[in-house]
C-alpha positions as CSV (number, residue, x, y, z in Angstrom):
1,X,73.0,-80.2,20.3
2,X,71.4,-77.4,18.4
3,X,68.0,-75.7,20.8
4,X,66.0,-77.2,17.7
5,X,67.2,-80.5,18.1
6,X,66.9,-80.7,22.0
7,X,63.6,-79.4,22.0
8,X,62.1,-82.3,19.0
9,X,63.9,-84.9,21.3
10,X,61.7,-84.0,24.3
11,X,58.7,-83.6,22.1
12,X,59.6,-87.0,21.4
13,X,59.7,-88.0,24.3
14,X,56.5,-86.9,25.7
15,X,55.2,-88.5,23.1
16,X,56.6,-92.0,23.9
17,X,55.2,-91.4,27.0
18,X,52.2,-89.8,27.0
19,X,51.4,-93.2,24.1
20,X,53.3,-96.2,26.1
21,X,52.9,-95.4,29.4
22,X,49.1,-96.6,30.1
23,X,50.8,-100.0,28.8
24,X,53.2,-100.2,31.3
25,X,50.9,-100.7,34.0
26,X,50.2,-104.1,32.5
27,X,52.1,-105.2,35.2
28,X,49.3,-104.4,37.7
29,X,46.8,-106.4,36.9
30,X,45.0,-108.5,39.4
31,X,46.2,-111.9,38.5
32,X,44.2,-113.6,41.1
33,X,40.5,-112.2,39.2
34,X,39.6,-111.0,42.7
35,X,38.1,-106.7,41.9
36,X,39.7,-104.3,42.9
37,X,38.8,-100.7,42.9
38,X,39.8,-100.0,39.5
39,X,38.0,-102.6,37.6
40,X,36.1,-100.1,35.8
41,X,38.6,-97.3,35.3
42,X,41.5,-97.0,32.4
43,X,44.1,-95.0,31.7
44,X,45.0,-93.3,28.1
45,X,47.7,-91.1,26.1
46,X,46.7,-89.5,23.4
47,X,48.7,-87.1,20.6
48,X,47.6,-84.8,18.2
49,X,49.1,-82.4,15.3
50,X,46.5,-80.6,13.8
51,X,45.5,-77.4,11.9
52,X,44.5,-74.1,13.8
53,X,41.9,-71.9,11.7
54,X,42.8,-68.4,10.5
55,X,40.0,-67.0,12.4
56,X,41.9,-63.5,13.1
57,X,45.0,-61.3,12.1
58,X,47.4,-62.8,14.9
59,X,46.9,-66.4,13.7
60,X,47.3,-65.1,9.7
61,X,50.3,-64.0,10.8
62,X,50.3,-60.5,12.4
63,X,52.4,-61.1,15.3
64,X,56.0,-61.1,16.1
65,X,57.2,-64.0,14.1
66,X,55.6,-62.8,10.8
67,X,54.4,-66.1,10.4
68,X,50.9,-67.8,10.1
69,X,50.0,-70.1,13.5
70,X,48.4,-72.4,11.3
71,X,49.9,-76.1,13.0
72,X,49.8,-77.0,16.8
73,X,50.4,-80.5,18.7
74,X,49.0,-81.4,21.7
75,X,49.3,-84.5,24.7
76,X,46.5,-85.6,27.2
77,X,46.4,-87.9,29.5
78,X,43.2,-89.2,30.3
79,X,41.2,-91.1,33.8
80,X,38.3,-92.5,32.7
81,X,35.6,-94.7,34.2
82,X,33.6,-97.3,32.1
83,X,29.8,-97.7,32.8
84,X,28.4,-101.5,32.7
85,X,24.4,-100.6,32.6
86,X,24.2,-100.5,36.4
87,X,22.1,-97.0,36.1
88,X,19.4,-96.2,33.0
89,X,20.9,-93.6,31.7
90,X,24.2,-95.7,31.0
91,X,22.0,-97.9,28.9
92,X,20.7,-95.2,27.1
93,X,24.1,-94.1,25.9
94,X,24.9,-97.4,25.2
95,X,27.7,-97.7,28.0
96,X,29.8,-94.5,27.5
97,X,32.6,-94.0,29.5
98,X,33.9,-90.7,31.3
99,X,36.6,-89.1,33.3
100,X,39.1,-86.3,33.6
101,X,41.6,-85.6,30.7
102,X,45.2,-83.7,31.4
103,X,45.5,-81.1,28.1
104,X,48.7,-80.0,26.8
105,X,49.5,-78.2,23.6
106,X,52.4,-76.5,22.0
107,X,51.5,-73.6,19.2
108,X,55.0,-73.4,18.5
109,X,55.1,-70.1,19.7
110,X,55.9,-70.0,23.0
111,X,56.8,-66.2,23.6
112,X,53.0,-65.1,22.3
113,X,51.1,-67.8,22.8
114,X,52.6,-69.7,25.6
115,X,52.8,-73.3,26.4
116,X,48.8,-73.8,27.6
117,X,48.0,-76.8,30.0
118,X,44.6,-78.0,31.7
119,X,42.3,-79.9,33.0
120,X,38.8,-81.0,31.1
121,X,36.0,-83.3,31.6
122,X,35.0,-86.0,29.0
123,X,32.1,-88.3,27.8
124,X,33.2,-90.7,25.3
125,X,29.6,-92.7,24.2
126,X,29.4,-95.2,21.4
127,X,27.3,-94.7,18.3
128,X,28.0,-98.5,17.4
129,X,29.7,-101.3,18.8
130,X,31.2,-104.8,17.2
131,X,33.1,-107.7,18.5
132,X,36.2,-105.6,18.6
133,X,35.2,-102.0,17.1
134,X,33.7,-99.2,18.3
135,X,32.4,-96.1,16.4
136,X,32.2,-93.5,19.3
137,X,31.6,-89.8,19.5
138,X,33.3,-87.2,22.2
139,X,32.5,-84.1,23.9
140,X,34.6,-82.6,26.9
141,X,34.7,-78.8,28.7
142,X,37.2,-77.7,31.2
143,X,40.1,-75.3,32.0
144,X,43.6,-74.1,30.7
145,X,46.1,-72.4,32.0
146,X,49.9,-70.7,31.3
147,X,48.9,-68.8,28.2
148,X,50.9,-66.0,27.0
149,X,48.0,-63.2,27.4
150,X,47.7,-60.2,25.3
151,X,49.7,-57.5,26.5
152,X,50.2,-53.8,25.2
153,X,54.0,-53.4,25.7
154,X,55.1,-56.9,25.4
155,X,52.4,-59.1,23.8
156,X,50.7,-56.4,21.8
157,X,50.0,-58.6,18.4
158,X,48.0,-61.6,20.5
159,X,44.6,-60.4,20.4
160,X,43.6,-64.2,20.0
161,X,44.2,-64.7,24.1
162,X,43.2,-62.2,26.6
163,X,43.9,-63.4,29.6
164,X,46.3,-66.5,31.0
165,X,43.5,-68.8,31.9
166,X,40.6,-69.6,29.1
167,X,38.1,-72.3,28.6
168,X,38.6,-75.6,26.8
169,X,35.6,-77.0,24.5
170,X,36.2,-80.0,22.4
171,X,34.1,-82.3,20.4
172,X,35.0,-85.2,18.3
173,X,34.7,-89.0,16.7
174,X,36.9,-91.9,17.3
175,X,37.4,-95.6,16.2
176,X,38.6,-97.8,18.8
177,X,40.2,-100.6,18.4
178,X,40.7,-103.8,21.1
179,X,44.0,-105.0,20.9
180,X,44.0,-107.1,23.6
181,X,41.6,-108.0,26.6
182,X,43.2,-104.5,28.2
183,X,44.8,-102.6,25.2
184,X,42.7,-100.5,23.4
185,X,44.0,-98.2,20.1
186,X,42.0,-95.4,19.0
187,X,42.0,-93.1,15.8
188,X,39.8,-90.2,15.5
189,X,39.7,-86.6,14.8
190,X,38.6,-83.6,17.0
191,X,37.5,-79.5,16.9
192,X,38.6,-77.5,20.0
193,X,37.7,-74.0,20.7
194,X,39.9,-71.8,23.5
195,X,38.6,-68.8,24.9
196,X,37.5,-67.2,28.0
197,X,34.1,-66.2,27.1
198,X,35.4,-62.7,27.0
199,X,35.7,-62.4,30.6
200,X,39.0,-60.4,29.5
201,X,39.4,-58.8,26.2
202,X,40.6,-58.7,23.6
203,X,39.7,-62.4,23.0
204,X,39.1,-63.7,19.1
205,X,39.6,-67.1,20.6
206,X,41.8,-70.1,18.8
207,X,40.3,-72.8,17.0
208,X,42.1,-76.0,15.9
209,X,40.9,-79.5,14.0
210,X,43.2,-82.5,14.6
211,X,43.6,-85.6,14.1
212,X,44.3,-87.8,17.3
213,X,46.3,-91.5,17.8
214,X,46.2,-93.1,21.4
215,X,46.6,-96.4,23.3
216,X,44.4,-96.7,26.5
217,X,45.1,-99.5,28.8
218,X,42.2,-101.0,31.0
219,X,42.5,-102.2,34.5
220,X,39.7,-104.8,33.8
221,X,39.0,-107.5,30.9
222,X,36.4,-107.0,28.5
223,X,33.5,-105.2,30.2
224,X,30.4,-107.0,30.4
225,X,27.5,-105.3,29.9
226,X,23.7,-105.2,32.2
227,X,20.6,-105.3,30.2
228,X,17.4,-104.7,31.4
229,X,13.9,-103.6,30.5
230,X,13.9,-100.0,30.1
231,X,10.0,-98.6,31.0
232,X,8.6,-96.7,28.3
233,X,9.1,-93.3,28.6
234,X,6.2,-91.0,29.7
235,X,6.3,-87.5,28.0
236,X,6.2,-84.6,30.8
237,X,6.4,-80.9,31.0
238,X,8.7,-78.5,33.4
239,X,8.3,-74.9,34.1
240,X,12.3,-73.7,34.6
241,X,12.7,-70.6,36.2
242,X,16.9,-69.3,36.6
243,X,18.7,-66.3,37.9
244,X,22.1,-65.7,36.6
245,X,25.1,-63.0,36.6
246,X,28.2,-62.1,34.6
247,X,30.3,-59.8,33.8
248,X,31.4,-57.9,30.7
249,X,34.8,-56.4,29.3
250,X,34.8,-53.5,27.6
251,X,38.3,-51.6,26.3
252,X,37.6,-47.9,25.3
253,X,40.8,-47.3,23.0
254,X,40.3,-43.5,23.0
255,X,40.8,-42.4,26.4
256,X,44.0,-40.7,27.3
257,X,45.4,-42.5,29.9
258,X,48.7,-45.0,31.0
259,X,48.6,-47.9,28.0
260,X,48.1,-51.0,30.3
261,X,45.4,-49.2,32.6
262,X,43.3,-48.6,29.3
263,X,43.7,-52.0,28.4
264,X,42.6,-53.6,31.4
265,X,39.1,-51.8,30.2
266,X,36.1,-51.7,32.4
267,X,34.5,-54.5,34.1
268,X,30.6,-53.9,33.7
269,X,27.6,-56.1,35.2
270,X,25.5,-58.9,33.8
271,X,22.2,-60.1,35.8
272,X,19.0,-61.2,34.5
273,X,15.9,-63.4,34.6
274,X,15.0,-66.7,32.6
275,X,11.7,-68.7,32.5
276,X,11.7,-72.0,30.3
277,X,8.8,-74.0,29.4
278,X,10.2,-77.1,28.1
279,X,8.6,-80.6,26.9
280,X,10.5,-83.6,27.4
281,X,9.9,-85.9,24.6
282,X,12.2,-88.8,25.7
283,X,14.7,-90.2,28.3
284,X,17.2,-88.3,26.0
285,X,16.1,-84.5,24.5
286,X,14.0,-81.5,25.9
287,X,12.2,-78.9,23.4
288,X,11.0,-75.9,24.9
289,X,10.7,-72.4,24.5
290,X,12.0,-69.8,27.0
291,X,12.4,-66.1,27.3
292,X,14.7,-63.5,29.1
293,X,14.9,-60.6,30.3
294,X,18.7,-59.3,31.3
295,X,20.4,-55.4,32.1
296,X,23.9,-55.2,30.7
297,X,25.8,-52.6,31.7
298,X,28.1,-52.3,28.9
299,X,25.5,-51.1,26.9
300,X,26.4,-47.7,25.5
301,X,28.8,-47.2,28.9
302,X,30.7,-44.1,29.1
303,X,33.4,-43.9,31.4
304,X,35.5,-40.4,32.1
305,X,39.0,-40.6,33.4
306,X,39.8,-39.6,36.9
307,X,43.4,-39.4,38.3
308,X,44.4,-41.8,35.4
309,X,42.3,-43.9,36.1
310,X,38.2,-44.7,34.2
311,X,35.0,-44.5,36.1
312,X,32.0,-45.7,35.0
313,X,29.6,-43.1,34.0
314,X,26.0,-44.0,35.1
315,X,23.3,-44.1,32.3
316,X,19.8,-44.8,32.3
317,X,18.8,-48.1,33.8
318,X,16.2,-48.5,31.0
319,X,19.0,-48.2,28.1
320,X,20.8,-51.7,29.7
321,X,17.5,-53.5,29.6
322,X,17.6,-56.2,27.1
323,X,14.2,-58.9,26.7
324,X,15.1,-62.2,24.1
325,X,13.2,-65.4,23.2
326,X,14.4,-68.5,21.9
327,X,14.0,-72.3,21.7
328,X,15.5,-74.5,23.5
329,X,17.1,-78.3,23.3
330,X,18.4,-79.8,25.8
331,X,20.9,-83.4,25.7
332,X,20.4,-85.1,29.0
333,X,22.6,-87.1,30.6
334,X,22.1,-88.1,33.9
335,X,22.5,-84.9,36.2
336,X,24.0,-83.2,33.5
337,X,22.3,-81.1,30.4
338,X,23.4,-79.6,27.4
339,X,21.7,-76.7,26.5
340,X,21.5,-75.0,23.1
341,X,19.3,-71.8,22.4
342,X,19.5,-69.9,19.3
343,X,18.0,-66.4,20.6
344,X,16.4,-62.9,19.5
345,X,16.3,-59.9,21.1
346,X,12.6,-58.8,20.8
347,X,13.3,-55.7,23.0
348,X,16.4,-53.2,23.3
349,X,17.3,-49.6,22.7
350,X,18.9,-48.8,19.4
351,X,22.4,-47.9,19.6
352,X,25.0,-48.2,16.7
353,X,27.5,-50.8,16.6
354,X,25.3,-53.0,18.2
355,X,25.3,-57.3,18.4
356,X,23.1,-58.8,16.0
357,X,19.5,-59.4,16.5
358,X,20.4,-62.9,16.4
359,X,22.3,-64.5,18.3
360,X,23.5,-68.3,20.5
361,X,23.4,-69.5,23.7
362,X,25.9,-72.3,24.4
363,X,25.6,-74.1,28.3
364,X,26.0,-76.9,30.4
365,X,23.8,-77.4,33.8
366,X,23.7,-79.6,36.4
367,X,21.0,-80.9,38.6
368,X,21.9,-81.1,42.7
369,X,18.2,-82.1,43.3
370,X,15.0,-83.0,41.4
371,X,14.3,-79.5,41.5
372,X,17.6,-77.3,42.4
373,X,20.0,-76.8,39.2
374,X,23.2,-74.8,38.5
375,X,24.6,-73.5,35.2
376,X,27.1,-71.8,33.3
377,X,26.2,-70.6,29.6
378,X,28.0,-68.7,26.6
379,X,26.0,-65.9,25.1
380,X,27.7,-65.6,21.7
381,X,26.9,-64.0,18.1
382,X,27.7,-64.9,14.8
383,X,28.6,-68.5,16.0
384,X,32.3,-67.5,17.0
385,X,32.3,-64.4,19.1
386,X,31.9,-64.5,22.8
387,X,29.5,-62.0,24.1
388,X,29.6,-62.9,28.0
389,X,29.3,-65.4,30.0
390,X,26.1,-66.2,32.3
391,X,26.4,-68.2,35.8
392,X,23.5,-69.4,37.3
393,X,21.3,-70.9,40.0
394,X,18.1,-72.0,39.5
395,X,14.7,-74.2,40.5
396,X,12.5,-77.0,38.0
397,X,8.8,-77.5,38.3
398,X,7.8,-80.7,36.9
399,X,4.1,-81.9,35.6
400,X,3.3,-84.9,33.2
């Protein structure tokens, strides 16, 4: 047997079991109707062969192959939990469900790009609901891991990957489809982005659009649902007030010095201070308007190269200073926010080759307390290019 034929067969068999295998555990069910603790929870396989978007020179096919990446396939196994309405916010989202989801994807191009695996968080919430059908929408963020990264001397083309971990974000819609009291099908489609927020460089990211089949099989019957009276929501205000950190990568390609030290680059800091006013208009969405002020040191760094090896040159403090406003949305849910802030910089020193004025803020927080909240947000520019990545810790002041 051919390596080409050996290697569709296993493909093939992931497949069949990545599909059938939630089935299998038919077997399992609790035949006396007594609960258990999986009565909420289900179990799903999904596939996916998609297209990957020509976003930069190694995927149009500048790499060692000479051929375009433009087809992937991928596998996930997937742990949800279904809500029944005991908490509001399920309700709200018309009884989403969520879990963990086990990613794996083939690029077919294994000696560049790798053979990437993960692990991701999900919310899967309907939009609309029938007797059998359900219309639902998907979002989900996590890890991957086992990517080929870019190397100078023996994975020079793959400027797509930087480094061997990167971040997983995915968004899409599904129809689902109850087969029996416990077997669901679902078609859909999804867009997934992969990078690491350019924590490592160089880092043009991967983006794919896919089509998706699965079966999911449900350690419960057919869910049944709480309704109650949900209060009418009384509009309030917050003062937020955050202090985050990051770091930046920055590769100076015309220093003399050993190939793979240059290319490793310079790690440069990332703090700053945020204040948010925002005005929550419903159980749902927060508008608000916030503004911050951050020093970056990659901002016009110099280095100089000492025994082979770069050192920072220190500039003025006032150069890195950087002051932006934006507004802000927020998609709550639960504990957990989505945050998105187109921004402007209204202060800065001029420098050339500079990011745009303009540019996004992309994060995800979540609320310990009532009033203590962590986060982790994106600063990106022209919608596809990761600029750094901001963690932080912060406290809420609420007021009706």
């Amino acid at each position: 047997m051919t390596d080409r034929s050996e290697k569709q067969l296993q493909r093939k068999k992931i497949l069949l079991l990545f599909i059938f295998f939630p089935c299998i555990l038919s077997a399992q069910t609790n035949e006396n109707g007594k609960k258990s603790i999986w009565d909420k929870f289900s179990l799903q396989g999904t596939y996916q062969n998609g297209y990957v978007f020509p976003t930069n020179d190694f995927i149009r096919g500048n790499n060692a192959q000479e051929d375009a990446i433009n087809v992937f396939h991928a596998y996930t196994l997937k742990f949800s939990r279904q809500t029944t309405g005991e908490k509001q916010w399920e309700q709200l989202y018309k009884y989403p469900n969520y879990g963990i989801g086990f990613y794996f994807a083939d690029f077919h191009n294994p000696k560049e790009i790798g053979f990437p695996f993960g692990i991701y968080g999900f919310l899967n919430a309907p939009f609309k609901r029938w007797e059998n059908f359900t219309f639902n929408y998907e979002l989900g963020f996590g890890v991957l891991f086992n990517w080929k990264p870019f190397d100078p001397l023996t994975n020079n083309y793959n400027i797509a990957i930087g480094a061997s971990q990167s971040c997983i974000i995915d968004a899409g819609l599904n129809l689902q489809y109850n087969l029996t009291q416990n077997i669901v099908f679902e078609t859909g489609f999804s867009f997934t982005h992969f990078s690491n927020g350019a924590l490592k460089k160089p880092n043009l990211g991967i983006n794919t659009i896919a089509p998706k089949v699965s079966l999911k099989y449900s350690f419960y019957k057919k869910p049944v649902f709480t309704i109650q009276e949900i209060p009418k929501f009384e509009k309030q205000s917050e003062w937020t007030f955050s202090l985050f950190t990051g770091t930046k990568n920055v590769i100076f390609d015309s220093v003399n010095i050993e190939i793979r030290e240059k290319y490793e680059g310079m790690f440069f800091p990332v703090f700053g201070f945020s204040g948010i006013y925002n005005r929550q208009i419903g159980y749902k969405s927060k508008l608000g308007l916030g503004m911050s002020c951050s020093y970056n040191g990659s901002v016009n760094a110099q280095v100089a190269v000492e025994e082979d090896e770069l050192e920072a040159v220190d500039g003025p403090f006032t150069d890195k200073l950087q002051i932006s406003i934006y507004p802000s949305y927020e998609l709550v849910v639960n504990k957990v926010s989505l945050v998105l802030q187109p921004s402007f910089y209204l202060y800065r020193r001029k420098l050339t080759n500079q990011s745009p004025v303009f540019h996004q803020k992309v994060g995800i927080k979540y609320h310990f307390t009532d009033k203590i909240f962590m986060g982790i947000t994106l600063r990106a520019y022209h919608f596809h290019v990761s600029d750094f990545v901001e963690w932080s810790i912060g406290y809420r002041i609420k007021s009706k």
